[in-house]
N, C-alpha and C positions, 0 to 999 in steps of 0.2 A: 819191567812192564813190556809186552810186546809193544811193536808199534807196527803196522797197516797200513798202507794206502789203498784208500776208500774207493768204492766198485763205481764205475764209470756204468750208468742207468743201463736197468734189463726194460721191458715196456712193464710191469709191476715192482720195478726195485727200485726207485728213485736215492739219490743219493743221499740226501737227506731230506725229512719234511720237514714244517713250519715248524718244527719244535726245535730244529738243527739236530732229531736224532737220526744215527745214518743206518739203512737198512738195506736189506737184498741180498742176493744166492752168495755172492762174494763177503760182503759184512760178517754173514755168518759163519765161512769160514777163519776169519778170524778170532770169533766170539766164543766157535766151537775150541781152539787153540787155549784161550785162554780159561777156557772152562776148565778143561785138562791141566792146564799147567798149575795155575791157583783156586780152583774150583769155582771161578767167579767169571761167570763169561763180560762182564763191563769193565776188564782192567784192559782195554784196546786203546791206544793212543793212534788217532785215523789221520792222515795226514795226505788230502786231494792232490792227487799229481794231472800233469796234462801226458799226453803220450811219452814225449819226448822227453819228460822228466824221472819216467818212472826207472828206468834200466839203472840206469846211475845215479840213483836216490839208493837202489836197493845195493848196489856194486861198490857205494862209498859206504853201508852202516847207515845211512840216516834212516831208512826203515829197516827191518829184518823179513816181514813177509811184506809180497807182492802179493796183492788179492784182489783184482780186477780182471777184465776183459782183455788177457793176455796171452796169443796163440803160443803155442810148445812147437819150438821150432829148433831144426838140427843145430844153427848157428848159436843159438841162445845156451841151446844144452850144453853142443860139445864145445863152443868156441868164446864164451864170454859170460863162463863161470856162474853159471846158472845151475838149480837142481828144483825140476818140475816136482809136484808131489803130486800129481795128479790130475784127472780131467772132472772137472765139476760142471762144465756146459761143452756139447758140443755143438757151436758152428756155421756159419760159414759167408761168405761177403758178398753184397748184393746190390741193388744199386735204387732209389727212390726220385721220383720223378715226376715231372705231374700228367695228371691223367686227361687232359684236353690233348697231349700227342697223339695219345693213342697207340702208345707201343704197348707191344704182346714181350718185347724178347729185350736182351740184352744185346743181343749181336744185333738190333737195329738202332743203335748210338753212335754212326760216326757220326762224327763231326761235334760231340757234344762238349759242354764246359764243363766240368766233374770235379767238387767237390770233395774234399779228403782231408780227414784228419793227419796232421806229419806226425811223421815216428813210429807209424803204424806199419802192418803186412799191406794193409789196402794198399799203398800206393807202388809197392810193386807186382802185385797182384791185378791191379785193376793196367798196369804196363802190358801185363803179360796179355792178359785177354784182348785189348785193343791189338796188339802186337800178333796174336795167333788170327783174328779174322781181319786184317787187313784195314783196320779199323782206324780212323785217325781222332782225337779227340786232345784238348787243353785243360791240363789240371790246374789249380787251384786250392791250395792247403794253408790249412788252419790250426791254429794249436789244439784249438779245444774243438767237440762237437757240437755246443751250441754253437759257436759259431759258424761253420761249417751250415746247420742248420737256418740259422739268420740272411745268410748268401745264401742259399736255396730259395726260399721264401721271398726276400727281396727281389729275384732275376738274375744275381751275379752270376749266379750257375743255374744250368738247366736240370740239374740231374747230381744226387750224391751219391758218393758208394761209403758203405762201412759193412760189417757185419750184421745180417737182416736183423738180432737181436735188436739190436741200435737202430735199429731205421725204422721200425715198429714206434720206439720208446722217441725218437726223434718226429717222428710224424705227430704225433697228437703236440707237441710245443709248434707246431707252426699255425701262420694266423686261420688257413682254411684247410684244417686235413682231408676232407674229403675231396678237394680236389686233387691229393698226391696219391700215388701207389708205389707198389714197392713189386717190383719185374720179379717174374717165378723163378730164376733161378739162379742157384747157387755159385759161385764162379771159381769157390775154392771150400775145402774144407778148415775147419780152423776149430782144435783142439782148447780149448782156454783152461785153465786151471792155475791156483796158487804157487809162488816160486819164492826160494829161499839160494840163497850163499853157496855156491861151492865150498864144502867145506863146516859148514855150518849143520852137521851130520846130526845134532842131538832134536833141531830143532825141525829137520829135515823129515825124521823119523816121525814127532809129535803132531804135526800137521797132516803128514801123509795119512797119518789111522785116524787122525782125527776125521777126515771126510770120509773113510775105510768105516769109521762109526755109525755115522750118520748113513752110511746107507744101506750098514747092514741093520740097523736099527726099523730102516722103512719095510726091507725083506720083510724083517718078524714081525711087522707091525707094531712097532712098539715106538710110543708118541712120546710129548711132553707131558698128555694126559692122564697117561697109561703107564708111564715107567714107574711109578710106586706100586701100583700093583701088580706089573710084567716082575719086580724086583722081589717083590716077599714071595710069589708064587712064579717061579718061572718054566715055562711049559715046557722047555729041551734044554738040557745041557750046555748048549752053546748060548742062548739069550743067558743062563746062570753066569757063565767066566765072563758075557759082553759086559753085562750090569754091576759085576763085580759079587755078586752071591756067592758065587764059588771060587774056589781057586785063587790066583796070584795073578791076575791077568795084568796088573799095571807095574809088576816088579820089572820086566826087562825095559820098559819103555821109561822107567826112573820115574814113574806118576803114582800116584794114591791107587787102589784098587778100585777107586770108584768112579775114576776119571771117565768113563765113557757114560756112566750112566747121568753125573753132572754135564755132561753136551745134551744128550735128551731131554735133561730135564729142564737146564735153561736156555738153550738154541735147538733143541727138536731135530727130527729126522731130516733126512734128503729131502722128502717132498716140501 
């Protein structure tokens, strides 16, 4: 069975709802993985990490795929046996505030209290930027990002940075969102996508096409709705080998021939 750790909230991808089942852009990459592997995208064992948990969760075996809101970075790749399979969100760290200051910018934060999840890019990211305008300001880090969130809300800090994805999805948990905004820009780019083992090549390959699936699946249009009939009648050559109608398409990947068409059909396209 693979095992996952579960996507740290997009502002529609909560971690889990009341039911405790876990959903969003990352989940389904795992679901998509395991569609492919056993044809059954619910053989996922999801297991919540805080930042600072997740590197060496995946570096010891206690998961196999990373599948959260984790930037692709030189150090990760070349330096501590990481292998990216790809970009599933792109992007990038921002900072949320409340809106009775009345800031337009980010470069009008000195002197602020700033909020950061530890084990994260943000907290040397958000160095750099204070550090290039001259800016001085007192961090404050947290494991998780509700809390992080809770010291916002509270006054602990004036002001949080994480990736804007997260600052969206962290704003409506706090007690008055409309009094918070989140400053226009971007202060880094930040690549995220699923990450597997140096080493761990077969699984590396599996995962990579599996979101390679999923979005060439959305190209052709071709849905969870649609993939039985995209599959008996398929309109080009190329949707025939994705679906598996034609050809051999799952012989070099060591899957069934019909592995891509089972991600469609029980985790759907990109969109």
């Amino acid at each position: 069975m693979f095992n996952a750790v579960s996507v740290t909230a997009y502002p529609a991808s909560p971690i889990a709802d009341a039911s405790g089942k876990f959903t969003g852009i990352d989940v389904d990459v795992c679901r998509a993985a395991a569609a492919a592997v056993f044809g059954d995208a619910t053989k996922v064992k999801y297991t919540p990490l805080t930042a600072k948990e997740r590197l060496t969760a995946l570096q010891s075996g206690e998961v196999d795929i990373l599948s959260r809101n984790t930037t692709w970075t030189s150090s990760r790749d070349g330096g501590m046996g990481f292998l990216f399979t790809g970009v599933n969100y792109y992007d990038g760290i921002g900072f949320l505030t409340h809106q009775k200051a009345g800031l337009k910018s980010a470069k009008e934060l000195d002197g602020a209290t700033v909020c950061i999840q530890a084990g994260t890019d943000t907290e040397l990211n958000v160095a750099d930027v204070f550090k290039a305008n001259k800016m001085q300001y007192t961090p404050l880090t947290f494991d998780r990002s509700d809390e992080s969130a809770k010291a916002l809300d509270s006054g602990r800090c004036n002001t949080l940075a994480s990736d804007q994805s997260q600052l969206y999805a962290l704003r409506i948990k706090l007690g008055k969102p409309d009094e918070f905004i989140v400053l226009p820009e971007a202060i880094s780019k930040e690549p995220l996508g699923p990450v597997v083992r140096r080493g761990d090549d077969d699984r590396f390959t599996i995962v990579k096409w599996s979101l390679y699936a999923m979005l060439n699946a959305e190209e052709m249009g071709i849905s969870s709705k649609n993939v039985d009939q995209m599959t008996a009648k398929p309109t080009t050559p190329d949707m025939a080998h994705l679906l598996g109608a034609e050809g051999d398409f799952g012989k070099d990947l060591k899957l069934d021939n019909k592995w891509a068409y089972n991600i469609i059909k029980q985790v759907g396209n990109y969109q």
